[in-house]
C-alpha positions in Angstrom: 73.0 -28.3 59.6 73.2 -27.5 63.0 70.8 -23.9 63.8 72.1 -20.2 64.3 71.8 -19.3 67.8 69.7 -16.7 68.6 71.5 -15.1 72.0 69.6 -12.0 73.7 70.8 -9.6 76.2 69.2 -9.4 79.8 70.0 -7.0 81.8 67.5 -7.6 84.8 65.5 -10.4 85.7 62.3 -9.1 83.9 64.9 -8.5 80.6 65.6 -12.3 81.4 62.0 -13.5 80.8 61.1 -11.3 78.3 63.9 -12.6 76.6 62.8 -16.6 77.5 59.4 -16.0 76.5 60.1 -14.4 73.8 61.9 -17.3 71.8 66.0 -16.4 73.1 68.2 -19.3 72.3 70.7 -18.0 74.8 70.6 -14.7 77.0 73.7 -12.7 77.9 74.0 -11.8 81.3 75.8 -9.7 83.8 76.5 -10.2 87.9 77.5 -7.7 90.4 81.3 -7.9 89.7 83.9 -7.6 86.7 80.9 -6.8 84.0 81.7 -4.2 81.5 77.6 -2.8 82.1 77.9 -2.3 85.5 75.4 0.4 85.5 72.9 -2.2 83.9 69.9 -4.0 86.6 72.4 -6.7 86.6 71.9 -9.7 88.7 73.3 -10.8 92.3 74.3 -14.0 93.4 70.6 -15.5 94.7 68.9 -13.8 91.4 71.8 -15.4 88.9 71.3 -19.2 90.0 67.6 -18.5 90.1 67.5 -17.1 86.4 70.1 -19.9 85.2 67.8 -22.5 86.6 64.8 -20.1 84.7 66.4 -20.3 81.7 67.8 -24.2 81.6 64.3 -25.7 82.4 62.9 -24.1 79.3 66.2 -25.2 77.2 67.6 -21.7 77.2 71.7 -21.4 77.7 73.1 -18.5 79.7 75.7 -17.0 79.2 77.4 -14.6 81.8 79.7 -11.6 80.9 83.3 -11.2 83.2 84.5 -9.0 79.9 86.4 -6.2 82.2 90.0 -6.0 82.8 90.9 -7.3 85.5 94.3 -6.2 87.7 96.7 -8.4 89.4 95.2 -7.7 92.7 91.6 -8.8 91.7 93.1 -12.4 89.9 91.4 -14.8 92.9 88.1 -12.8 93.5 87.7 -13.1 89.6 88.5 -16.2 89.9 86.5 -17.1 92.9 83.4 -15.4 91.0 83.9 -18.1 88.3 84.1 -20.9 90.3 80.7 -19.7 91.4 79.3 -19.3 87.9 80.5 -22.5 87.1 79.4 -24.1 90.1 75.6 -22.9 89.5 75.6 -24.3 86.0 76.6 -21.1 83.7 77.0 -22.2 79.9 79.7 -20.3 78.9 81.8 -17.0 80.1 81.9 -14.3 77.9 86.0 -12.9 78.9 88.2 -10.0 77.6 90.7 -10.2 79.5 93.1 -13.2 78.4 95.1 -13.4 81.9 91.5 -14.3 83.5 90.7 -16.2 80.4 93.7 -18.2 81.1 93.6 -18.8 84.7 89.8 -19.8 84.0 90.6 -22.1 81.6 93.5 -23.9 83.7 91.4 -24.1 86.6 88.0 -24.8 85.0 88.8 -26.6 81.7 85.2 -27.7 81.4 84.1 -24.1 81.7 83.4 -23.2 78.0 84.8 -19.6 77.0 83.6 -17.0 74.9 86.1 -13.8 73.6 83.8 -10.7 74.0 83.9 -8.7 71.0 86.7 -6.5 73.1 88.8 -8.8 72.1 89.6 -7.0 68.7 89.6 -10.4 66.7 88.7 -9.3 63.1 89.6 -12.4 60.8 90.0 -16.2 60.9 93.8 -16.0 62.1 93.5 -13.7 65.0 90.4 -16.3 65.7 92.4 -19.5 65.5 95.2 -17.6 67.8 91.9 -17.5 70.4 91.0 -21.3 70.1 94.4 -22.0 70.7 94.3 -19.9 74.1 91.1 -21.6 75.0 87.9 -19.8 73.5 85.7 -22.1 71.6 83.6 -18.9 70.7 85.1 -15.7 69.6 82.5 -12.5 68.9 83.9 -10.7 66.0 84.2 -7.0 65.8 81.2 -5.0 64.9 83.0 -3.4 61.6 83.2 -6.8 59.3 81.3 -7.1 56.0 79.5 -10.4 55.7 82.3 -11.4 53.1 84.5 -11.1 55.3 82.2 -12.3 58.0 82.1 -15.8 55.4 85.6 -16.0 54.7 86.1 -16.1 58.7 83.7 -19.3 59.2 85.3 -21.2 56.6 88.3 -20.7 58.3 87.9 -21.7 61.8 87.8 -24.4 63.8 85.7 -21.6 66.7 82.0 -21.1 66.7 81.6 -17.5 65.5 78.9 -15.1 67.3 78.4 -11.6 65.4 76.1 -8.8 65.9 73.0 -8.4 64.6 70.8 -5.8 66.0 71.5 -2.8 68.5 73.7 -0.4 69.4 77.3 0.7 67.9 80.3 1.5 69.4 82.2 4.2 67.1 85.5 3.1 68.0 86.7 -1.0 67.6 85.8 -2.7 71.2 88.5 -2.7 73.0 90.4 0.2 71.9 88.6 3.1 73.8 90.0 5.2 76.1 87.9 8.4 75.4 85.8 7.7 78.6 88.4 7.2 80.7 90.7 10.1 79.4 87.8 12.8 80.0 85.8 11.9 83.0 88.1 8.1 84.8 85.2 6.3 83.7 86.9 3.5 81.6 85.0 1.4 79.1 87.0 -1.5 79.5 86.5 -1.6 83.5 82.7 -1.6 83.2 81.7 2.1 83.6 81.8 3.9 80.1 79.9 7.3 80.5 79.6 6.7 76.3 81.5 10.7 75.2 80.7 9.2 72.1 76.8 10.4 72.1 78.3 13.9 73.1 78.6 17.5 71.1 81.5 18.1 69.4 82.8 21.2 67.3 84.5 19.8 64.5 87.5 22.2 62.1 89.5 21.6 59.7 93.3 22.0 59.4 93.2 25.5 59.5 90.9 25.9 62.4 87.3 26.6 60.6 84.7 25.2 61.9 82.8 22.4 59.6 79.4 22.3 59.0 78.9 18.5 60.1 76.7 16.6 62.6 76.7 18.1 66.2 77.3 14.7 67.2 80.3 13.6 64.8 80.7 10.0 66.7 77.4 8.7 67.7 76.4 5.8 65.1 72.8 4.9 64.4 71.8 1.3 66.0 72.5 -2.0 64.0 69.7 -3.7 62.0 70.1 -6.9 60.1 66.9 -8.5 60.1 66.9 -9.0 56.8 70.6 -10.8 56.4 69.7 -13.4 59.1 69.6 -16.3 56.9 72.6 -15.4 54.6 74.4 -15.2 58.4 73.3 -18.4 59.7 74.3 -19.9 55.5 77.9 -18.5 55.9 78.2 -20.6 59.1 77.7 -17.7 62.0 76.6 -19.9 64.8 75.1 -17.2 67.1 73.4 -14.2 66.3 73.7 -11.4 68.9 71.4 -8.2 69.5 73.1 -6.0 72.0 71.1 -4.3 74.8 71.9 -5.1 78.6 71.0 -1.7 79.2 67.3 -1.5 77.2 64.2 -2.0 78.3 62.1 -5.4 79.2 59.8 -4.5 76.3 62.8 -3.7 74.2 63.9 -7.2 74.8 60.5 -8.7 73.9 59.7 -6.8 70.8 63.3 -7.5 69.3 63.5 -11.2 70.2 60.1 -11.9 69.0 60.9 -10.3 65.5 64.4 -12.1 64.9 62.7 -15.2 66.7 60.3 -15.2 63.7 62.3 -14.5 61.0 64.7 -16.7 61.9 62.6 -19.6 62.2 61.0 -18.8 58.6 64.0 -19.2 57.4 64.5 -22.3 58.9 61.2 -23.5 57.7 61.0 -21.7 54.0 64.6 -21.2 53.3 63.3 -17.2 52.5 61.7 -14.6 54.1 60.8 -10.8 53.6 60.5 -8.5 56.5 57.3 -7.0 56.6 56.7 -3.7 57.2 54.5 -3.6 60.3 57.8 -5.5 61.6 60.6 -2.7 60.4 58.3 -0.5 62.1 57.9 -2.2 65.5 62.0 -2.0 65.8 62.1 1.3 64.8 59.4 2.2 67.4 61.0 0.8 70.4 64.4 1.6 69.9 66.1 3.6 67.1 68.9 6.5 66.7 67.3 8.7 63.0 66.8 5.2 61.6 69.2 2.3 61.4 72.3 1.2 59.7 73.4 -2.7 58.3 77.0 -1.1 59.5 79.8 -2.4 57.1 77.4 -5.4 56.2 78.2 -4.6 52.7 80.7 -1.7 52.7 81.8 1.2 54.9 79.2 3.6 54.8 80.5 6.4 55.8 78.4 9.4 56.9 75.4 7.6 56.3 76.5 5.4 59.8 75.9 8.2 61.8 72.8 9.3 63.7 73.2 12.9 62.8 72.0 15.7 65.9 70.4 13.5 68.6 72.1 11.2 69.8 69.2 9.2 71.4 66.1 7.5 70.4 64.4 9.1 67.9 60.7 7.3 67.5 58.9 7.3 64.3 58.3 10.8 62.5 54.2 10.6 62.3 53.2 14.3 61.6 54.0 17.9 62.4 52.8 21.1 64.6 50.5 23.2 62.6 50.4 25.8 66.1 50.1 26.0 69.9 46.8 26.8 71.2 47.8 30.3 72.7 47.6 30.6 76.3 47.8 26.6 77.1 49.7 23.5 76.8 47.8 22.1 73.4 49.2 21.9 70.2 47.6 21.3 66.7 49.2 19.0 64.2 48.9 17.4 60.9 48.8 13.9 61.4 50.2 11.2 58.9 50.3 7.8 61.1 47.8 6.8 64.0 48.4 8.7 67.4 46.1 7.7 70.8 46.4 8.8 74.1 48.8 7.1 76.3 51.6 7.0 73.2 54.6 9.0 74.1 55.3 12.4 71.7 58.5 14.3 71.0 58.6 17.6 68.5 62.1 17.7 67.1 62.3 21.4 66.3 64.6 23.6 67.3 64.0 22.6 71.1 63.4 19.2 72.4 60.1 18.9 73.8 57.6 16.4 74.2 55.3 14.4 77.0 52.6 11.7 77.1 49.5 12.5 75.1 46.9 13.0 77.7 44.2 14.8 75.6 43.5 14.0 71.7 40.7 15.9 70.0 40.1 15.3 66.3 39.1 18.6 64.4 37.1 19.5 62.1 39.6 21.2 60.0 41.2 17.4 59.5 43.9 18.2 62.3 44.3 16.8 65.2 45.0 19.0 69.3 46.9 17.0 71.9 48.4 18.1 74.8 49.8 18.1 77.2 52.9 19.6 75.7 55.4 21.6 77.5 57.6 23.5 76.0 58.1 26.0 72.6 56.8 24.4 69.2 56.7 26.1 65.9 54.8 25.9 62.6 56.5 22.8 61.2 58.5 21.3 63.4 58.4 17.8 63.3 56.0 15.3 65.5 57.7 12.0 66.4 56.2 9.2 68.7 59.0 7.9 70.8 56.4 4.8 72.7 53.4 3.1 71.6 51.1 2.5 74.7 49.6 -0.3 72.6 53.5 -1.8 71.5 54.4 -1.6 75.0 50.9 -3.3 76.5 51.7 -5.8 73.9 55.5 -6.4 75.1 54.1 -6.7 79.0 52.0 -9.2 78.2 55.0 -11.8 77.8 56.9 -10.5 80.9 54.5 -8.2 83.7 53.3 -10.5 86.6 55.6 -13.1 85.9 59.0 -14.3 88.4 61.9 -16.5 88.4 59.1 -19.0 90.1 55.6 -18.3 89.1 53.7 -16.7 86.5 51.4 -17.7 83.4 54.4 -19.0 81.4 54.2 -18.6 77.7 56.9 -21.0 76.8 57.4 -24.4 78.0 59.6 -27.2 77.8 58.3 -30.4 76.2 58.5 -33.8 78.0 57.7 -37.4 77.0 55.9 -39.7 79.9 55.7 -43.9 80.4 53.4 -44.8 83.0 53.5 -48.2 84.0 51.0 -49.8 86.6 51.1 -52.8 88.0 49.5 -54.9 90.5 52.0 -55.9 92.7 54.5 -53.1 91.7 52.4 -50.1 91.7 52.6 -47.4 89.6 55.8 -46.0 88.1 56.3 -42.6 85.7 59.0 -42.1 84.0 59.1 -38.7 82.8 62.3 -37.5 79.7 63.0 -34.4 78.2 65.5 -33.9 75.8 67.4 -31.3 77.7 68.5 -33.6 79.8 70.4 -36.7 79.6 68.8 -38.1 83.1 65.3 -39.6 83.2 63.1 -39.2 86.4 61.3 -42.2 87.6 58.8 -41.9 90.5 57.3 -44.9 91.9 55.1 -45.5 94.9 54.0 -49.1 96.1 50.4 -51.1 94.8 48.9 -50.3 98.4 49.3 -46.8 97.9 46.3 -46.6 95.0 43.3 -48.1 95.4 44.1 -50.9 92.5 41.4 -53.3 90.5 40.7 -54.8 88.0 38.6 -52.9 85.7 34.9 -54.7 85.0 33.7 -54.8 81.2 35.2 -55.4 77.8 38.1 -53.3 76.2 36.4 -49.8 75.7 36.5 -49.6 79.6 40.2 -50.1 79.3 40.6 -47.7 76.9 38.6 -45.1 78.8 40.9 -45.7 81.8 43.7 -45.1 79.7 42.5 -41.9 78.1 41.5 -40.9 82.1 45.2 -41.4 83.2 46.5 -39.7 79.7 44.5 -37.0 80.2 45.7 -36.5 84.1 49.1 -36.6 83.0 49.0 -34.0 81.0 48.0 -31.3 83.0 51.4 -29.3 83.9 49.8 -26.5 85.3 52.2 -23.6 85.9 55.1 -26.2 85.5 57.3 -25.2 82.9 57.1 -27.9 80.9 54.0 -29.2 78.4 53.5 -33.1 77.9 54.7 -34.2 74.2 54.5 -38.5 73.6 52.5 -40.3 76.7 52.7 -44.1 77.2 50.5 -46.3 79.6 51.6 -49.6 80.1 48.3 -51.2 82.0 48.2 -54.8 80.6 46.0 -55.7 84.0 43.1 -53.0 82.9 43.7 -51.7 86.2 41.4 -48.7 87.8 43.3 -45.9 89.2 42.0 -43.0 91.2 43.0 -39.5 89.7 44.2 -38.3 92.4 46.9 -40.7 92.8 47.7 -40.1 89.0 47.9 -36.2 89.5 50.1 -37.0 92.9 52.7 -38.8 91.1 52.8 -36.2 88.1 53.3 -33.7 90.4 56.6 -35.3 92.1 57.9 -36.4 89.0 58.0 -32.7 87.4 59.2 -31.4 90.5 62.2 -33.7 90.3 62.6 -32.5 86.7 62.8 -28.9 88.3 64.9 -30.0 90.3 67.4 -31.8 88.1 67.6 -28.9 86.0 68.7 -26.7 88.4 71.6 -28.9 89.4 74.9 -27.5 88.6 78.4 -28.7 88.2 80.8 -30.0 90.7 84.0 -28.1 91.2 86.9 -29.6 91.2 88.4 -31.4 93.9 90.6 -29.1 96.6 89.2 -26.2 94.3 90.6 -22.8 95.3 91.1 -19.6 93.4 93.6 -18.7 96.4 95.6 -21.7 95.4 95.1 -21.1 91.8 97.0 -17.6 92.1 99.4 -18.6 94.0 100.8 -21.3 91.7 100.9 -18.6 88.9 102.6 -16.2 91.7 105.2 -19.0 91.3 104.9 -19.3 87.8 105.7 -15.7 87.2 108.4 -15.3 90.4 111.8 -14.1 88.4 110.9 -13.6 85.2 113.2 -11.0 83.1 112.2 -7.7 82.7 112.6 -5.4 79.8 113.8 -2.0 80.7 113.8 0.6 78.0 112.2 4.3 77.4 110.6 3.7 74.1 109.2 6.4 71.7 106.3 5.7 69.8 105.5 7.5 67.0 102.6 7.3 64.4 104.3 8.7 61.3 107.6 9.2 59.2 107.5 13.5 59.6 107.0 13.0 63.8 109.9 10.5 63.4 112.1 12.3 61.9 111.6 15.6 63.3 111.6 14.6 67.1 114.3 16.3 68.8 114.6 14.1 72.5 114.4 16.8 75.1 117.2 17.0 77.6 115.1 16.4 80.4 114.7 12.5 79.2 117.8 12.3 77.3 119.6 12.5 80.4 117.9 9.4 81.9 120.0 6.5 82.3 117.8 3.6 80.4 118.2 2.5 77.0 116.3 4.1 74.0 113.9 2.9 71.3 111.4 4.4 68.6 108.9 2.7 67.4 107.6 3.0 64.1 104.4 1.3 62.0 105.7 -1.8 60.1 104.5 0.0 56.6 107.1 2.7 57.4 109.5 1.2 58.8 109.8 -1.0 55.8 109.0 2.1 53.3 112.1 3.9 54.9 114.4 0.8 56.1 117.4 2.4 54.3 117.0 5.6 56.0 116.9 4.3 59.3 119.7 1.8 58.7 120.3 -1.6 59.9 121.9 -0.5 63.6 119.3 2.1 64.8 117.6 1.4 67.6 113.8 0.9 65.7 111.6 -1.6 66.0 108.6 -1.5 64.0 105.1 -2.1 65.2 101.5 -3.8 64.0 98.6 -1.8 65.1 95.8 -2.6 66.7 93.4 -3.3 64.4 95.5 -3.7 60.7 92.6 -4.6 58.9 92.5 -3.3 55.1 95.8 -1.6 54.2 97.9 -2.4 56.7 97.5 -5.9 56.5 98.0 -6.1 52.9 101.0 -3.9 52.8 102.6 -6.2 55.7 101.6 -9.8 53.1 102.9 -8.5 50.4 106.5 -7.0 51.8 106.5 -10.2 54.7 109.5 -11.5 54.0 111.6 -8.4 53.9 109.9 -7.1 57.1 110.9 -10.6 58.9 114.5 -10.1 57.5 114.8 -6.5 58.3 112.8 -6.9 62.1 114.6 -10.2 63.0 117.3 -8.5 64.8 115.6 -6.5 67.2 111.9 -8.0 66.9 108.1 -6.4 66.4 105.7 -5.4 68.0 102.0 -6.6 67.5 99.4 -4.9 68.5 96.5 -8.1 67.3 96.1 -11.7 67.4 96.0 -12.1 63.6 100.1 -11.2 63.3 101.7 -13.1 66.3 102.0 -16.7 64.8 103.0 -15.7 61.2 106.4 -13.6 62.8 106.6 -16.0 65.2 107.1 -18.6 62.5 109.1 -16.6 60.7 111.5 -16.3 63.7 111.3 -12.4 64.6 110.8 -11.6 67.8 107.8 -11.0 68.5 106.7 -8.6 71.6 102.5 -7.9 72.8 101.6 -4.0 72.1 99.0 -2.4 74.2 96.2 -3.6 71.7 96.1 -6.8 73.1 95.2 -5.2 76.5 97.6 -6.7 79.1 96.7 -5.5 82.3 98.0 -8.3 84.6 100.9 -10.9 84.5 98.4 -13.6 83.8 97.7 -12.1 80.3 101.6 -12.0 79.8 102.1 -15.6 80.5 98.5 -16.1 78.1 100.5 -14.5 75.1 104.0 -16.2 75.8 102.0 -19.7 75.0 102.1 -18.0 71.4 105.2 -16.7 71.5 105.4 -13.2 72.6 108.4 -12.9 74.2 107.1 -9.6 76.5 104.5 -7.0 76.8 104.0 -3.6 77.4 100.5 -2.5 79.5 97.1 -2.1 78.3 96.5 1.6 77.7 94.1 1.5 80.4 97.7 1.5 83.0 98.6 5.0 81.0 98.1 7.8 82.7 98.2 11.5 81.6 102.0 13.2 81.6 103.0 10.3 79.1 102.3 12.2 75.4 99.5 11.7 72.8 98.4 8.0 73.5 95.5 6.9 71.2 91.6 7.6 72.4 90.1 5.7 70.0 90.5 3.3 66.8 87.5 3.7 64.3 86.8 2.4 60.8 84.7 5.5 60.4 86.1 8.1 58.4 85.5 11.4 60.6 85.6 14.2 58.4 87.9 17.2 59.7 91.1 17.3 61.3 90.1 18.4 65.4 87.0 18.1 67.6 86.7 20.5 70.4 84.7 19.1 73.3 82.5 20.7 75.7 85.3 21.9 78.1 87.6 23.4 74.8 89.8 20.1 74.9 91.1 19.3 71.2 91.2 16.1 69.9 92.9 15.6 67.2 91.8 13.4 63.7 94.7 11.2 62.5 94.5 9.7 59.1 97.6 7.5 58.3 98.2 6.5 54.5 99.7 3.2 54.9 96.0 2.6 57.2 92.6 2.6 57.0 91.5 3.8 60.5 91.3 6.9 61.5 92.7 7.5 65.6 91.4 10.2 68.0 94.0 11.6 70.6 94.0 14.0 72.8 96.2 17.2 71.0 96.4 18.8 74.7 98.5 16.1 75.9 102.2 16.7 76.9 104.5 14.9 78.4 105.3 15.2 82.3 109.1 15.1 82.8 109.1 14.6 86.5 107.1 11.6 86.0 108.5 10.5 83.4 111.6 10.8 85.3 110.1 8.7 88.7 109.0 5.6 86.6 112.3 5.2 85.2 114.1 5.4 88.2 110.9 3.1 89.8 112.0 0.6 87.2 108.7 -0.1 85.9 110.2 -2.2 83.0 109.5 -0.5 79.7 107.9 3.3 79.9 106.7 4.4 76.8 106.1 8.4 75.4 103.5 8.7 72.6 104.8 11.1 70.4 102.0 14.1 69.0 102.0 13.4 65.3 103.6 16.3 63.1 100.2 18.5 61.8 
C-alpha cells in the first residue's frame, strides 16, 4: 500500500525548513502572484527555485498554490508564471480557477494539477468531473465526514488530499463573498480580511437580540490527530494541515506530531495520542480548543470558538489579586508557568504580557508581572507561548538557510568505489530520488597508487580507511547508506584524494537535483492565449435578464418593477430544482423557468434531485438547468437537458467557459466575484453550519440576513440591505453584457 502523504504549509522560507526538518512529505507553497495568501511571507522567484531545490534534495515534493481567480486580462502572465514553476521543477500546482487550470494543462500536460479545496468538489462525481478536466488531485471540502470521505476514495480514479489539522473556514471554499462585499477584499483573489473572526449581534425574526457567541462565525481550528490512520485506510493519499500564515515554530511543532503518529501507524498499525502531544498543539495554536469538524457528524455549536476569535493558549490558573500600586499579579497556579512564557487573563478585558518576574509565595501562590492592564479576583490565567516549546521548535529551523546550516534531515545515498591501476578511481554515487547515477572519475596519475605491502588485514584496513572517508557528508544533505569498494589490486590511496572525489560527486548530486524541466519547444504563454483568443472569437452569446430567486413565497410574490419591465431583453426566473419540481404544475410547462442546482447540494438537495431525476430531466429538458457543482453536470448532460454553469463553479474568464463546455455546459453566467452591488441579495456565504437566529448586524449596522431553505441543508448569509440599482441595471442591458442577473431578497 502506497503511504499517506503528509503535505505541510510554508509560508516563508524558515516555515519551509521547519517543515523539511521536521518530517513534511510535501510542503505547500505560495509566490508573489495569483496566491489566495497573499499577505503570507510568501516566496519570490530567486527564493522559490532555491527552496524547490531545498526541498527535492532531501526527497520532499513542493507544491505551489496559483488558487486565485484569475481574469481574462491576466490569462498569459498566469500563464507565463507557470511556465516558470514548471521550468524550476515544481511538483504539482494547486489551481481554482478551471480556465487557468485548462490553459495549464493544454500547454504543460506534464505539469501535474491539484484542485484547491475552492474548488467545492464534495463527492466522488464532482471529483471524477475534475480528473476528466485534468486534476489528478482534488482537495475535498473541509465539511465531509470520513464516511463520506471513504465512500469518495473508493470511487475515484484521483488521489484525494483532505484536511487534517488547522484552521476552518465557516463558509464552503469557494463560496465567500463576505470579505469582498464589506471591505473589496475578496477571498477568492488572494486578500480575505477573514469578517468571519469578527462581532456580530445576532436576533431573531422579530428583531431580539440572542444571547449567542459574540462571534457567531468563527470556528475553532481542525484536529484529527487521532483519525490519521483510519484516513490513510480509507485511501486519502495526502494529509493536509493548513497554515501559510502561522508561525515557523507552528510549522515544526505540528509536523513533528502528525510526522510521529503517522509513522507509528505505519509501523504498529495503532497508535494513541499522548497527552503531552494534545497539549503541545493546543499550546502553539488553538481557538477555545479544537474541533474533528463533521469527521463524524455536524456538530453544531460545539464547532464554534465561542468570544475570542484568536488563539486561546492553555488555561493553567487564575488571578487571586493585583498587587496594588504596581504591575504584579497573584494567581493560583494549576500547570507549570517560568519566566519567558507568554500570559493572557481572559476576564472581562484582554490583557496579558511576557512573564518577566515569577516569585513563588509562601501562601502556595504564585506573583508575576509584568501585567498591564485590569484583572479581577477570578479571572482566568492562560499561557498563549511556552519559551521552552518555542526554544524547542528553533532548534530545527534558527541558524539554518536554503544553503547552509546543521541539517537535521538528510537524504540517504548508496556509493561504489572502484580503483584501479591503470583507470584510477571512479565513485559512483545513487540515491533513490533520482533515476540518474553520478559517476566521478579522475585518472591513476592523479593518486599516488601502490600496491599495498602485507597479507589481507592490510587490505582490509585500506578498505575500512576509504569507507570511512566516504562517509563523511559533512553539511551535504545527504548521509551514506550501502558503500562498495571494489580494490582487487590492494591498492593504497591517500585520503585526501578519497575526500576530493566525494566531495565532487555530492556536489553533482546537488546539482542534479536542482535541475528542472525543459519547456516545451517554441513555448509561449503569449502564443498560448492567443490561440484560445481564436478559439473563443464568435462564440454565441446568451442575452437574457434573469431573476433568481431562493424560494417558492419570493417567487410568487415578486411583482417586476416597471423600471426593468420596460427593458427590451428577454426574461427568466430561476428557481431551485426541489421547487421547481415540487410546484411544476403551478408554473406550467410554457413559463419562462428554469430550475437551478446550488452550489454545494450536499444532503437534501441531492437526494431530493436522485429520487425525482427523471421527472426533473423531463420537465427541464425544454428550456435546460442550471448547475451550480461538478457532481450534477454529467448526469443532466446524459440525460439530455441542457445543461448551463451557475456562478458556483466560479467562471471568471472565457477560458473556464471553454473548461466546462468539454463537459457539456452549453454557457455560463460569472463568478459572483464579477457582481457588483446594485444587482439584489446575491449570496455572502454557503455554510454547513447551522447559525442560530435569523439576522446578524455587523459593526457598521449592516444586516445580514440567515436563510434556511427546506428542500437544503445549508444555511446562506446575504446582505438584507441590498437593493437593486435600476440605472445600472439598465446600462448592462443596453451594454449587452450577455445574461444580467437580479438576486431576489427572499420573502421574511
Amino acid at each position: 500500500m502506497k503511504k499517506c502523504e503528509l503535505l505541510v504549509p510554508a509560508g516563508g522560507s524558515q516555515q519551509l525548513i521547519a517543515a523539511v526538518e521536521n518530517g513534511a512529505d510535501a510542503v505547500y507553497l505560495g509566490g508573489k502572484l495569483f496566491n489566495a495568501r497573499i499577505n503570507a511571507g510568501n516566496f519570490d522567484d530567486a527564493e522559490l527555485k532555491a527552496g524547490v531545490a531545498f526541498a527535492h534534495k532531501r526527497g520532499v515534493k513542493v507544491y505551489v498554490t496559483m488558487n486565485t481567480l484569475v481574469t481574462d486580462e491576466e490569462l498569459a502572465a498566469a500563464l507565463s508564471y507557470a511556465g516558470f514553476l514548471y521550468g524550476i521543477g515544481v511538483d504539482a500546482l494547486i489551481v481554482q480557477d478551471l480556465g487557468l487550470g485548462k490553459l495549464v494543462k493544454e500547454a504543460l500536460p506534464a505539469f501535474p494539477l491539484h484542485l484547491s479545496t475552492q474548488g467545492s468538489v464534495y463527492d466522488a462525481a464532482g471529483v471524477e468531473a475534475a480528473y476528466r478536466l485534468g486534476y489528478e488531485r482534488v482537495v475535498l471540502a473541509r465539511e465531509l465526514s470520513f464516511a463520506e470521505i471513504e465512500a469518495v476514495c473508493q470511487s475515484t480514479s484521483a488521489e484525494i488530499e483532505v484536511f487534517v489539522h488547522g484552521a476552518l473556514c465557516i463558509c464552503y471554499s469557494g463560496q465567500c463573498q463576505m470579505s469582498r462585499h464589506f471591505g473589496g477584499r475578496s477571498g477568492n483573489r488572494g486578500q480575505c480580511a477573514q469578517p468571519c473572526r469578527l462581532p456580530y449581534k445576532t436576533l431573531d425574526a422579530q428583531g431580539k437580540r440572542i444571547d449567542t457567541f459574540a462571534y457567531p462565525l468563527s470556528p475553532k481550528d481542525l484536529c484529527t490527530i487521532d483519525h490519521i490512520g483510519a484516513l490513510a485506510e480509507a485511501g486519502v493519499c495526502s494529509l493536509k494541515i493548513e497554515g501559510r500564515m502561522k508561525s515557523a515554530a507552528y510549522v515544526a511543532i505540528v509536523t513533528s506530531i502528525y510526522r510521529k503518529y503517522l509513522d507509528l501507524y505505519y509501523k504498529q498499525g495503532t497508535f494513541t495520542v499522548t497527552e503531552e502531544d494534545r497539549e503541545a498543539l493546543a499550546q502553539i495554536f488553538n481557538r477555545g480548543g479544537f474541533t474533528e469538524g463533521y469527521f463524524y457528524e455536524n456538530p453544531e455549536q460545539t464547532l464554534m470558538a465561542g468570544d475570542i476569535p484568536k488563539h486561546r493558549g492553555i488555561r493553567i490558573g487564575k488571578v487571586v489579586k493585583a498587587v496594588q500600586g504596581g504591575s504584579l499579579v497573584d494567581v493560583k497556579l494549576y500547570a507549570p508557568l517560568a519566566l519567558g512564557d507568554g500570559v493572557e487573563i481572559q476576564g472581562e478585558q484582554l490583557t496579558g504580557n511576557v512573564v518577566t518576574y515569577y516569585k513563588a509565595l509562601k501562601s502556595g501562590l504564585v506573583r508575576i508581572g509584568d501585567i498591564k492592564g485590569s484583572v479581577r479576583h477570578g479571572d482566568p490565567l492562560y499561557k498563549i507561548t511556552s519559551k521552552a516549546q518555542m526554544k524547542a521548535a528553533q532548534q530545527t529551523f534558527f541558524n539554518k538557510t536554503f544553503d547552509e546550516g546543521k541539517y537535521l534531515r538528510k537524504t540517504p545515498v548508496d556509493m561504489v568505489c572502484t580503483v584501479d591501476a591503470s583507470a584510477g578511481m571512479t565513485l559512483q554515487v545513487k540515491s533513490p530520488l533520482l533515476q540518474e547515477t553520478i559517476l566521478v572519475q579522475e585518472a591513476a596519475q592523479s593518486y599516488d597508487l601502490c600496491t599495498a605491502a602485507g597479507d589481507d588485514t592490510d587490505a582490509l584496513r585500506m578498505d575500512g580507511r576509504m569507507e570511512k572517508a566516504l562517509r563523511k557528508t559533512g553539511s551535504t544533505p545527504f548521509s551514506v547508506g550501502k558503500v562498495e569498494i571494489l580494490n582487487p589490486q590492494n591498492l593504497r590511496i591517500s585520503v585526501s584524494a578519497i575526500n576530493g572525489l566525494r566531495r565532487e560527486a555530492l556536489r553533482q548530486l546537488e546539482d542534479a537535483f536542482a535541475v528542472g524541466r525543459t519547456l516545451p519547444k517554441q513555448w509561449s504563454a503569449e502564443r498560448v492565449c492567443a490561440s484560445f483568443d481564436r478559439e473563443t472569437d464568435g462564440a454565441p452569446s446568451c442575452k437574457a435578464l434573469e431573476f433568481y430567486f431562493y424560494d417558492w413565497e419570493s417567487f410568487v410574490s415578486y411583482i417586476i418593477p416597471p423600471q426593468l419591465s420596460a427593458l427590451k431583453i428577454a426574461r427568466v426566473s430561476l428557481l431551485p430544482a426541489a421547487v421547481f419540481h415540487h410546484h411544476f404544475e403551478e408554473i406550467g410547462e410554457n413559463s419562462q423557468v428554469i430550475p437551478y442546482i446550488t452550489p454545494i447540494s450536499k444532503g437534501k438537495e441531492d437526494a431530493y434531485i436522485e429520487l425525482h431525476f427523471e421527472e426533473i430531466c423531463r420537465q427541464a429538458r425544454s428550456q435546460g438547468i442550471y448547475v451550480g457543482n461538478l457532481k450534477w453536470i454529467q448526469p443532466f448532460q446524459n440525460a439530455g437537458v441542457p445543461v448551463f454553469g451557475d456562478f458556483g463553479l466560479n467562471v471568471y474568464n472565457r477560458a473556464a467557459s471553454l473548461a466546462l463546455a468539454r463537459l457539456g455546459i452549453r454557457h455560463s453566467v460569472g463568478s459572483l466575484e464579477g457582481i457588483s452591488a446594485g444587482f439584489g441579495a446575491f449570496p455572502l456565504m454557503l455554510t454547513e453550519h447551522h447559525v442560530p437566529g435569523r439576522y446578524f448586524i455587523d459593526r457598521k449596522k449592516e444586516r445580514i440576513g440567515i436563510i434556511a431553505r427546506d428542500f437544503s441543508d445549508q444555511i446562506l448569509l446575504i446582505s438584507e440591505d441590498a437593493a437593486v440599482d435600476f440605472a445600472a441595471v439598465k446600462e448592462a442591458v443596453q451594454q449587452e453584457k450577455g445574461i444580467v442577473r437580479i438576486y431576489v431578497k427572499p420573502v421574511l
